[in-house]
Structure formats: structure tokens, C-alpha cells
N, CA, C and O atoms as a GROMACS GRO file, in nm:
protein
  480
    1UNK      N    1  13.772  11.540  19.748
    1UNK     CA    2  13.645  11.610  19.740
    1UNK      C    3  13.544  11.526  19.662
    1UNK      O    4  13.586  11.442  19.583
    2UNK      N    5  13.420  11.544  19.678
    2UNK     CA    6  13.291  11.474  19.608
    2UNK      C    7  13.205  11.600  19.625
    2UNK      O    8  13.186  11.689  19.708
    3UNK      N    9  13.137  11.538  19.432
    3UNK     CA   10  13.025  11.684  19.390
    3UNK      C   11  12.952  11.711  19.520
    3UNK      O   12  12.948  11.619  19.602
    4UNK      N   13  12.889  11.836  19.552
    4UNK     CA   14  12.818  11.903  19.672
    4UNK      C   15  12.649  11.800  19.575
    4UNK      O   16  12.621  11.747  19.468
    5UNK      N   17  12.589  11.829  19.706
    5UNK     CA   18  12.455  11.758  19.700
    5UNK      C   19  12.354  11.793  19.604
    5UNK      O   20  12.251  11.741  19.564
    6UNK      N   21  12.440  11.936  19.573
    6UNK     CA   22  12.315  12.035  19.498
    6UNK      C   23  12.342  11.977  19.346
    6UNK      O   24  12.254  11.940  19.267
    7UNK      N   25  12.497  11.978  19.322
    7UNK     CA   26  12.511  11.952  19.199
    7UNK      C   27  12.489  11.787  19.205
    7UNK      O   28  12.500  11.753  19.087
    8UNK      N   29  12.469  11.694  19.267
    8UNK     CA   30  12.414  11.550  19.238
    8UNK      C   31  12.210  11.566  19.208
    8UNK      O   32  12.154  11.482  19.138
    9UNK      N   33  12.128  11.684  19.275
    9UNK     CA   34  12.056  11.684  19.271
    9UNK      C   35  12.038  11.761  19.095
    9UNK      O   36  11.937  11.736  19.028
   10UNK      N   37  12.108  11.817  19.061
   10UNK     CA   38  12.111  11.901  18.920
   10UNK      C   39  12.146  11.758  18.787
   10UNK      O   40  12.104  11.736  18.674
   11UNK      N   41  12.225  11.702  18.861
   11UNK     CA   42  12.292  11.563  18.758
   11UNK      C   43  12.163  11.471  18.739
   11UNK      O   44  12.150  11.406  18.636
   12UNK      N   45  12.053  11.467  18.853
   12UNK     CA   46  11.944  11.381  18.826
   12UNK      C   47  11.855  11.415  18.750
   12UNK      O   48  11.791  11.354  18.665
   13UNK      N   49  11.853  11.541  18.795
   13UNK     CA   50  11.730  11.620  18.707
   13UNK      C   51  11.806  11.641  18.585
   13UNK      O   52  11.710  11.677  18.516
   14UNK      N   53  11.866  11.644  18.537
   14UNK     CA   54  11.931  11.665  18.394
   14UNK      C   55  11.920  11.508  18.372
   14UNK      O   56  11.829  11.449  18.315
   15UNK      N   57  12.020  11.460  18.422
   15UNK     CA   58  11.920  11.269  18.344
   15UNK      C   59  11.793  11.278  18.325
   15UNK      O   60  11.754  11.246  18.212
   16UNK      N   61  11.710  11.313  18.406
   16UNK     CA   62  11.571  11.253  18.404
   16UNK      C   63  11.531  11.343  18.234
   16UNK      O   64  11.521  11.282  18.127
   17UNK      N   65  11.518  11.462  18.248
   17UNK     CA   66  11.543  11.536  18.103
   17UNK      C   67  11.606  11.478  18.021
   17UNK      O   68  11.536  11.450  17.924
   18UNK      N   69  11.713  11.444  18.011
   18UNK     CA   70  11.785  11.398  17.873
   18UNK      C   71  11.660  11.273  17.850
   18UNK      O   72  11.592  11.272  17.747
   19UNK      N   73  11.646  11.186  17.943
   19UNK     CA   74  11.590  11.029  17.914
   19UNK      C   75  11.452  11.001  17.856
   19UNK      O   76  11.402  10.910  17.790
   20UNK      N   77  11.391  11.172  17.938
   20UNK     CA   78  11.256  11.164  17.867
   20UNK      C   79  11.267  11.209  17.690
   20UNK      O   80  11.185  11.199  17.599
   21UNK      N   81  11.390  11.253  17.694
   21UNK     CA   82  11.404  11.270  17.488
   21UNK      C   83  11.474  11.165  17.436
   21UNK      O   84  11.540  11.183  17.333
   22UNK      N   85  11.469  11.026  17.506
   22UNK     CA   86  11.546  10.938  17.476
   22UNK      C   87  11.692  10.952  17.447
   22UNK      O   88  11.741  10.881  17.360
   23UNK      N   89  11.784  11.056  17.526
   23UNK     CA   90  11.916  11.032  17.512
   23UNK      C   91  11.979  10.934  17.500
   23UNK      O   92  11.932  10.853  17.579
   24UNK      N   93  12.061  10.890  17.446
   24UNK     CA   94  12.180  10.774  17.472
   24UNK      C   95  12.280  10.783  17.553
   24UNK      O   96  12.345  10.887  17.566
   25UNK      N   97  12.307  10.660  17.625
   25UNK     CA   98  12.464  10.646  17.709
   25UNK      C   99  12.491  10.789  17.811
   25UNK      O  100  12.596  10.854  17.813
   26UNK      N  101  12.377  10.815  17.888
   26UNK     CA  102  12.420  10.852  17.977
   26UNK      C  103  12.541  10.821  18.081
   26UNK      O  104  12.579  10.714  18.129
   27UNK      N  105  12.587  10.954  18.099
   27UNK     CA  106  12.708  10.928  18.237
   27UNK      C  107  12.769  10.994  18.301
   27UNK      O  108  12.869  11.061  18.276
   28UNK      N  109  12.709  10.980  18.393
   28UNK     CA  110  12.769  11.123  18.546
   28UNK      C  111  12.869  11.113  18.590
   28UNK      O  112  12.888  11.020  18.668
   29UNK      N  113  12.966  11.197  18.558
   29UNK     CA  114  13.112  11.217  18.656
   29UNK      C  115  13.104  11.339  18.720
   29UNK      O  116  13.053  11.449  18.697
   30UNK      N  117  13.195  11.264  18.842
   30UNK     CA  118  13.249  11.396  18.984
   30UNK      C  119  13.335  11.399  18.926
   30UNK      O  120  13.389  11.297  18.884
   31UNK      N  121  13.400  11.578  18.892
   31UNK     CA  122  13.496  11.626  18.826
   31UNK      C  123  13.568  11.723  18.942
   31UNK      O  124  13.672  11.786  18.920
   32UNK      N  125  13.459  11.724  19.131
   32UNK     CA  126  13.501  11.840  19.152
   32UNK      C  127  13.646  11.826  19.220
   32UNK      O  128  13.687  11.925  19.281
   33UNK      N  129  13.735  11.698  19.215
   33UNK     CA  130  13.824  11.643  19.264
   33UNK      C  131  14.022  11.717  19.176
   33UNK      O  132  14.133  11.742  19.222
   34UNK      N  133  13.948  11.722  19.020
   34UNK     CA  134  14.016  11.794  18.966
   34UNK      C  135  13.991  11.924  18.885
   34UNK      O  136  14.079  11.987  18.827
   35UNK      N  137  13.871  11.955  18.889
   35UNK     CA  138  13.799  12.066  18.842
   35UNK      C  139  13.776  12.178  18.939
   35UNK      O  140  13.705  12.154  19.036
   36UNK      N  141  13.835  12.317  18.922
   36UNK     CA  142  13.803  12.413  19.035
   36UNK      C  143  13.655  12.503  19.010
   36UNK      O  144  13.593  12.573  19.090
   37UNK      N  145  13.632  12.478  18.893
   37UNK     CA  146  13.441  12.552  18.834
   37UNK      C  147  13.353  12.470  18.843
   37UNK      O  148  13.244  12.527  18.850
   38UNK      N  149  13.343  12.308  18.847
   38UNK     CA  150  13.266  12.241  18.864
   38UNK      C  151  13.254  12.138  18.926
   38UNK      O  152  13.356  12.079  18.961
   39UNK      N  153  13.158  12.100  18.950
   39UNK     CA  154  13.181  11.922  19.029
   39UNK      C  155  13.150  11.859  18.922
   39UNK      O  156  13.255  11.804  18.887
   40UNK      N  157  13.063  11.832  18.841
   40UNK     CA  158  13.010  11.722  18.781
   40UNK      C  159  13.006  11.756  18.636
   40UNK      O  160  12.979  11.872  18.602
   41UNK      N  161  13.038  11.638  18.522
   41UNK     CA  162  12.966  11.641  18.439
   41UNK      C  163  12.841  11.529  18.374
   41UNK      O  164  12.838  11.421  18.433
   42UNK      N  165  12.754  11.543  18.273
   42UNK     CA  166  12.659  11.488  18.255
   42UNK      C  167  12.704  11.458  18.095
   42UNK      O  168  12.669  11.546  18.016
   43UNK      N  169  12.768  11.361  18.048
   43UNK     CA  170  12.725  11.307  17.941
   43UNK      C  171  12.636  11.245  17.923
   43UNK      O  172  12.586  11.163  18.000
   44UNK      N  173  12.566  11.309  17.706
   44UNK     CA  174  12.466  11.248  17.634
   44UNK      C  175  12.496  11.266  17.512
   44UNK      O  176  12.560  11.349  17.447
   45UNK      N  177  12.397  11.107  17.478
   45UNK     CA  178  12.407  11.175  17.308
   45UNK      C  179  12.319  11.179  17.226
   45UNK      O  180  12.239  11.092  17.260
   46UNK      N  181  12.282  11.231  17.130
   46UNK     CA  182  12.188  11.227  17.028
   46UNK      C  183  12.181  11.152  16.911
   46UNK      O  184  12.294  11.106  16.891
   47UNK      N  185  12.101  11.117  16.823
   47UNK     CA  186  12.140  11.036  16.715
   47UNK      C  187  12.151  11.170  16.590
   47UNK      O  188  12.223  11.160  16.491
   48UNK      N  189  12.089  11.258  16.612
   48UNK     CA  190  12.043  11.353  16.485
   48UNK      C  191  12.073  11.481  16.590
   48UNK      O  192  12.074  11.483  16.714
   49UNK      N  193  12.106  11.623  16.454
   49UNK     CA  194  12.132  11.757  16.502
   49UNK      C  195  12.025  11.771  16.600
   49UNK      O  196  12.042  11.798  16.719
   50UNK      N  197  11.855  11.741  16.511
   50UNK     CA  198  11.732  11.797  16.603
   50UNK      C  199  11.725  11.730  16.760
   50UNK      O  200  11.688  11.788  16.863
   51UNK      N  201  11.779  11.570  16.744
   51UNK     CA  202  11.752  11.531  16.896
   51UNK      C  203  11.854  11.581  16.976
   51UNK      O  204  11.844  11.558  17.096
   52UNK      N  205  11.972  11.658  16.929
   52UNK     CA  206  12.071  11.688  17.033
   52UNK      C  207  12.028  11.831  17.059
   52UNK      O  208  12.086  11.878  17.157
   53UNK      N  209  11.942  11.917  16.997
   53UNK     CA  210  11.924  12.086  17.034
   53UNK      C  211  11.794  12.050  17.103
   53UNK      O  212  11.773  12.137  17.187
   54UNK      N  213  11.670  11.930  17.103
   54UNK     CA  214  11.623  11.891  17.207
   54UNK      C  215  11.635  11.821  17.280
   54UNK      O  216  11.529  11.793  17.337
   55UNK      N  217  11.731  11.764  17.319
   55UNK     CA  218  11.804  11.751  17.461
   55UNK      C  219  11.865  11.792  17.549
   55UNK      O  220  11.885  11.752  17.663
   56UNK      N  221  11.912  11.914  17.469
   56UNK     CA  222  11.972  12.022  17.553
   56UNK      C  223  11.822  12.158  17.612
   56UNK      O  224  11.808  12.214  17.720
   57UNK      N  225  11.760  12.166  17.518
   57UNK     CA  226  11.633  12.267  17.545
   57UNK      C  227  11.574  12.171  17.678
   57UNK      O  228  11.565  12.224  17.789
   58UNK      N  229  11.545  12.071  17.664
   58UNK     CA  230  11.489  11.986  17.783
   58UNK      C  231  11.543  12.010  17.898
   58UNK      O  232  11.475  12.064  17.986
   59UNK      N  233  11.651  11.979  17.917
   59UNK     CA  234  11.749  11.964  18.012
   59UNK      C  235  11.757  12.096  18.096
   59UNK      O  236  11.742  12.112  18.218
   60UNK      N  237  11.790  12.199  17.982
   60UNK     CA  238  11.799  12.385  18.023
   60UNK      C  239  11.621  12.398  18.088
   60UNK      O  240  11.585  12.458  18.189
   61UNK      N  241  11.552  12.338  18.012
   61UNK     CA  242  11.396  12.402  18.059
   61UNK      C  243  11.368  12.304  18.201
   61UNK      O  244  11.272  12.349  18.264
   62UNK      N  245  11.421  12.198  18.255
   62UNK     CA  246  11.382  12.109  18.413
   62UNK      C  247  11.498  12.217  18.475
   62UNK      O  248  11.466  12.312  18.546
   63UNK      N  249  11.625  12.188  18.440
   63UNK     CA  250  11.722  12.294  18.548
   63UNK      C  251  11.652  12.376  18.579
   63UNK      O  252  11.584  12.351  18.678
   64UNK      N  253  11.628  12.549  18.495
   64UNK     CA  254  11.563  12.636  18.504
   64UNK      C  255  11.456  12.606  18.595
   64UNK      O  256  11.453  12.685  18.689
   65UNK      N  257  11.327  12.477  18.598
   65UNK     CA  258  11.255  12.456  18.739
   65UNK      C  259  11.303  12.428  18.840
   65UNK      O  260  11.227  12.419  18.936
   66UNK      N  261  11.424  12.406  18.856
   66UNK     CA  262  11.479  12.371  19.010
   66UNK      C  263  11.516  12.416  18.986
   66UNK      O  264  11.614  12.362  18.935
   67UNK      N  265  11.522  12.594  18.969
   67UNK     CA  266  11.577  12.697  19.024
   67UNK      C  267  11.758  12.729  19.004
   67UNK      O  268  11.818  12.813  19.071
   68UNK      N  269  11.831  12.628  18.881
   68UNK     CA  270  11.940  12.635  18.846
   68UNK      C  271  11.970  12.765  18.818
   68UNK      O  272  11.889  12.835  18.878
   69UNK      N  273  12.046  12.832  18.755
   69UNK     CA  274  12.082  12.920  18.636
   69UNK      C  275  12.209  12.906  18.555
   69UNK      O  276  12.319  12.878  18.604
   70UNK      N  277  12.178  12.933  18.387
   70UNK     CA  278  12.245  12.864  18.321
   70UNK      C  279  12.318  13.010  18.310
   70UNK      O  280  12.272  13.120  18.278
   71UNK      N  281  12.509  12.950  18.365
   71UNK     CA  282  12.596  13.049  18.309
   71UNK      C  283  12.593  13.068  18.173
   71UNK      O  284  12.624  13.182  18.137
   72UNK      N  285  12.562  12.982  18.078
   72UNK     CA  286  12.612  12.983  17.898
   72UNK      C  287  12.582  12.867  17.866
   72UNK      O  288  12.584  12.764  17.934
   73UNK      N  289  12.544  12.890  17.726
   73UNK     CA  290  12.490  12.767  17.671
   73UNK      C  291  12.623  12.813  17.524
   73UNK      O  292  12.674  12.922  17.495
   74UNK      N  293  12.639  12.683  17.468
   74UNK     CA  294  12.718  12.721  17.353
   74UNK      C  295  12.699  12.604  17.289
   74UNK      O  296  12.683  12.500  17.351
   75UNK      N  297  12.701  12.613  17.123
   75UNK     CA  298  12.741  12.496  17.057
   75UNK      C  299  12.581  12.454  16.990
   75UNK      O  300  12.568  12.350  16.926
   76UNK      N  301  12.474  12.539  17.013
   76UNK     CA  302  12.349  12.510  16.993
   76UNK      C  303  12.328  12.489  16.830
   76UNK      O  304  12.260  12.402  16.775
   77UNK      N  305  12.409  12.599  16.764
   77UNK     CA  306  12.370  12.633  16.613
   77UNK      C  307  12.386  12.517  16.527
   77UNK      O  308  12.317  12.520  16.425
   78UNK      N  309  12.441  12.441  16.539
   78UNK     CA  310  12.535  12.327  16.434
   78UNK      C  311  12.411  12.162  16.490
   78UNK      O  312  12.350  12.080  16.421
   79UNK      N  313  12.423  12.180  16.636
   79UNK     CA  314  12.355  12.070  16.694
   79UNK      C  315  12.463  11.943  16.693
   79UNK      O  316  12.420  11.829  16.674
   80UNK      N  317  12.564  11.959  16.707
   80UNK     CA  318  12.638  11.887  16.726
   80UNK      C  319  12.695  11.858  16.860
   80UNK      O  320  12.694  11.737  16.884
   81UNK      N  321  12.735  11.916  16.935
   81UNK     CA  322  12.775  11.928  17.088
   81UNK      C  323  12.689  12.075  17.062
   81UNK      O  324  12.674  12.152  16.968
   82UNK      N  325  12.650  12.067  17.183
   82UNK     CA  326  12.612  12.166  17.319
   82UNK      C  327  12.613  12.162  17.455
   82UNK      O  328  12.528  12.103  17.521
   83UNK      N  329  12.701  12.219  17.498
   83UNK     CA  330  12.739  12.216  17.636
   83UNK      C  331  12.645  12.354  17.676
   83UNK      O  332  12.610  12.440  17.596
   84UNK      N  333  12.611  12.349  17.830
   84UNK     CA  334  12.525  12.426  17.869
   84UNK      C  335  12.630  12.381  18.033
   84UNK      O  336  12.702  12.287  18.070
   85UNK      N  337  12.585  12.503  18.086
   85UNK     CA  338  12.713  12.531  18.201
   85UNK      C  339  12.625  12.587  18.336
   85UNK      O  340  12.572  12.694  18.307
   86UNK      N  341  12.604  12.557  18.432
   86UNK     CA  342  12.513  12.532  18.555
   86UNK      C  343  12.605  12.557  18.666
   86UNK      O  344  12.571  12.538  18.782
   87UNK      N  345  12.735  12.604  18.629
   87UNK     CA  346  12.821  12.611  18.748
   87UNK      C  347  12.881  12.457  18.851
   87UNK      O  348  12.983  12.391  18.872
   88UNK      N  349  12.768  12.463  18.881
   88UNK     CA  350  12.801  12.344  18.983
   88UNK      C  351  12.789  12.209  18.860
   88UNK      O  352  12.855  12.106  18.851
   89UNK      N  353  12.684  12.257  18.781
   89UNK     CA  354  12.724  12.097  18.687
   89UNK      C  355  12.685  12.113  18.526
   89UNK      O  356  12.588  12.157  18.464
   90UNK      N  357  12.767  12.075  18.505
   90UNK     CA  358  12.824  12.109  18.318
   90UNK      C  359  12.756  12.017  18.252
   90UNK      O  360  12.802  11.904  18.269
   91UNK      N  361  12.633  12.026  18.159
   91UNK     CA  362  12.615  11.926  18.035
   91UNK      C  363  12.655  11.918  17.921
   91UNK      O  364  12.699  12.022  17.872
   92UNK      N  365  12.654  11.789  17.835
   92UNK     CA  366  12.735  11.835  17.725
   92UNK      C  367  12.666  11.701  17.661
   92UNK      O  368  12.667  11.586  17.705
   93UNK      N  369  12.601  11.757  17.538
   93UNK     CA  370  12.472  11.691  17.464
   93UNK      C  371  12.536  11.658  17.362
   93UNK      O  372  12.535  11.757  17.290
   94UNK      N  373  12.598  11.567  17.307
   94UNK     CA  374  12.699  11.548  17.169
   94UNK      C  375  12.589  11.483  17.065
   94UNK      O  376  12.497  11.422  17.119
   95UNK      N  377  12.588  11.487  16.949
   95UNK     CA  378  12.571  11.418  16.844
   95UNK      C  379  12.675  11.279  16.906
   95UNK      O  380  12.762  11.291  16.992
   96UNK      N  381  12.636  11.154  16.836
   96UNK     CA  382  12.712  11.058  16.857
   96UNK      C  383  12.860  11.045  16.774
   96UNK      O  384  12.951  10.964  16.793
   97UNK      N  385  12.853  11.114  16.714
   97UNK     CA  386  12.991  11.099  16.629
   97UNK      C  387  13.117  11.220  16.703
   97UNK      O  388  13.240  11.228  16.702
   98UNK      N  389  13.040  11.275  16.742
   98UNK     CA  390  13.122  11.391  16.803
   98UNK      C  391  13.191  11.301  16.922
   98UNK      O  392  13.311  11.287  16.944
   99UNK      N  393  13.050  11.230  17.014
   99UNK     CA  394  13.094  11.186  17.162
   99UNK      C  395  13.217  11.095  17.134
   99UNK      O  396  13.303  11.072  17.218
  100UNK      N  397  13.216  11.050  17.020
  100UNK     CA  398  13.318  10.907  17.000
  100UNK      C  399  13.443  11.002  16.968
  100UNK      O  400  13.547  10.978  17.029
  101UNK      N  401  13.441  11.113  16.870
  101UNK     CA  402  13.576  11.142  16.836
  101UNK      C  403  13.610  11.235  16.949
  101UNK      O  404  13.727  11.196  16.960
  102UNK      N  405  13.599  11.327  17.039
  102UNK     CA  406  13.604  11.401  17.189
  102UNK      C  407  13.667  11.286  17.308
  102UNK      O  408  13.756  11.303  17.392
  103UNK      N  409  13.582  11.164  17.278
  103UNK     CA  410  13.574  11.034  17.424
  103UNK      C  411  13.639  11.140  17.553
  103UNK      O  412  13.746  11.132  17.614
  104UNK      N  413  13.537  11.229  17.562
  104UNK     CA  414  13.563  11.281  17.714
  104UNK      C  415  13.526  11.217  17.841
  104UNK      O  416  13.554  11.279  17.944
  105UNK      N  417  13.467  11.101  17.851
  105UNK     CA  418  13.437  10.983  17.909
  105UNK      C  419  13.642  10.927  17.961
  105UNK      O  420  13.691  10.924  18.074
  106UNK      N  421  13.702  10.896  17.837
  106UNK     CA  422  13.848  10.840  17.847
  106UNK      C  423  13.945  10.996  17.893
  106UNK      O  424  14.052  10.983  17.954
  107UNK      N  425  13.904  11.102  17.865
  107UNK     CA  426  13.976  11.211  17.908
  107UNK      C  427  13.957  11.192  18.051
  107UNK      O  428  14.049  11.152  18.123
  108UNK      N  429  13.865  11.213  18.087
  108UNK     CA  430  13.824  11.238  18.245
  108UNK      C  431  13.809  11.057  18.339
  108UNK      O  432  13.776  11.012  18.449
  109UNK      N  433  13.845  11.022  18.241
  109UNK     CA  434  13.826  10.828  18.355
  109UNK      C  435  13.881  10.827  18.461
  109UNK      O  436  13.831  10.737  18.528
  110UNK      N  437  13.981  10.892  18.531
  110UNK     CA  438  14.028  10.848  18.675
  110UNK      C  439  13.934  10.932  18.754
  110UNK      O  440  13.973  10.967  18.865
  111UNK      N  441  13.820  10.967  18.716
  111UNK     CA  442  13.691  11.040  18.775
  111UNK      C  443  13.593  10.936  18.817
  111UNK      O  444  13.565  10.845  18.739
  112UNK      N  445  13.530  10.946  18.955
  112UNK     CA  446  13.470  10.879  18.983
  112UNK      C  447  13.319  10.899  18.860
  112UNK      O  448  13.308  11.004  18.798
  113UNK      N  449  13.244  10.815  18.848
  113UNK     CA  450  13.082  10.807  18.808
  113UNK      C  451  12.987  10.848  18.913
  113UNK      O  452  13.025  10.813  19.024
  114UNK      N  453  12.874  10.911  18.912
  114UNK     CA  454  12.725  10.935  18.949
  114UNK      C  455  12.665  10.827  18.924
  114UNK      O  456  12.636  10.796  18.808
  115UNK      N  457  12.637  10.748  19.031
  115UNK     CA  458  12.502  10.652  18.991
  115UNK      C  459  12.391  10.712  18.948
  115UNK      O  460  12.327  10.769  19.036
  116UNK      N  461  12.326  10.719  18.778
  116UNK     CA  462  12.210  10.764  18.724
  116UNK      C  463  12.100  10.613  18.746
  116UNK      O  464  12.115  10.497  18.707
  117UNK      N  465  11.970  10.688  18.839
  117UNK     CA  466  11.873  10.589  18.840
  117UNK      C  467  11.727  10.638  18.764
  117UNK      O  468  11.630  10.693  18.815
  118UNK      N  469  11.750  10.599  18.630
  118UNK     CA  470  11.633  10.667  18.529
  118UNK      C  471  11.596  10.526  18.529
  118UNK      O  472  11.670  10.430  18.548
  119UNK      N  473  11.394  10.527  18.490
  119UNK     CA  474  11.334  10.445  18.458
  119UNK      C  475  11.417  10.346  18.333
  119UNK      O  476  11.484  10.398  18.244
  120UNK      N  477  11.400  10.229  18.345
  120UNK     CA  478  11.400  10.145  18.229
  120UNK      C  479  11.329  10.132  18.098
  120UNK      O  480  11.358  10.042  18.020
   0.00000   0.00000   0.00000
């Protein structure tokens, strides 16, 4: 199986959001191969609590215009991870210290990648 079109179109528009708050190390995986709730996820990271609760507000406020809807958002209070849940595609906004000690990147590696094409 490979993510449905809708959730590659949700993975862009969530890059393009994260990038305009200057996220770090973006990276799209098709999960829907071993995942039965989702196809995709969208790793990011933040340097600070404030840039990771606005990267996730960004991200939730472009979905919400293309007509997404967010099952749950969690993890907002601390600003450390926040995952926000789209059904078809899962974000998950880490502080950088979090992304390194989680490396859900190395959990999920026999997952294919999303080519992300954000401005330079």
C-alpha cells in the first residue's frame, strides 16, 4: 500500500506550514503499509517550547483551510512534542531534544519517505 493522494496532499500543506515557521529537518513517511489509522507521518522540530506550539498552531490553522479535521491535538501544554492527528496524516512537532531521544525517524525506517518540495 502507498499513502492515498489526500493524505500526500495534507503532508505538503503541513510542510509548507511547518517551513513558513522555520521548522527543522523535516520528513514525510508512508506509514500506511504498516499502520491501519494512518498513512503518513510528518516529522518537525523546534528549537524552543514557543517555536514548537507555533508550529503546530500553523500547521492545525493551513490543514483546517484545506478542509482537514483535526481528530486530537495533544502534547500542546509543555511544548515539547505535539502531535496533532488528521486521520489520514499524523504530525508530530518535537522540541529537538525530544526528536533525538524518541528517533521515530529509526523506529519507523523500513518506511518509505514523502518527497517534501519546500522553497529553499
Amino acid at each position: 500500500m502507498t499513502a492515498t493522494d489526500r493524505a500526500r496532499d495534507l503532508v505538503h500543506e503541513a510542510a509548507i506550514a511547518a517551513d513558513e515557521k522555520q521548522a527543522a529537518d523535516p520528513v514525510a513517511l508512508d506509514v500506511s503499509g504498516v499502520l491501519p489509522f494512518t498513512d503518513a507521518f510528518l516529522l518537525v522540530s523546534g528549537r524552543s517550547e514557543r517555536q514548537v506550539n507555533a508550529i503546530a498552531d500553523a500547521v492545525e490553522e493551513r490543514l483546517l483551510e484545506h478542509g482537514a479535521k483535526r481528530l486530537r491535538r495533544e502534547g500542546a501544554g509543555e511544548g515539547r512534542w505535539v502531535l496533532l492527528d488528521f486521520g489520514d496524516l499524523v504530525v508530530h512537532v518535537f522540541h529537538e531534544e525530544e526528536r533525538t531521544y524518541y528517533a521515530l525517524e529509526r523506529l519507523w525506517r523500513d518506511c518509505p519517505t514523502i518527497p517534501l518540495h519546500l522553497a529553499a
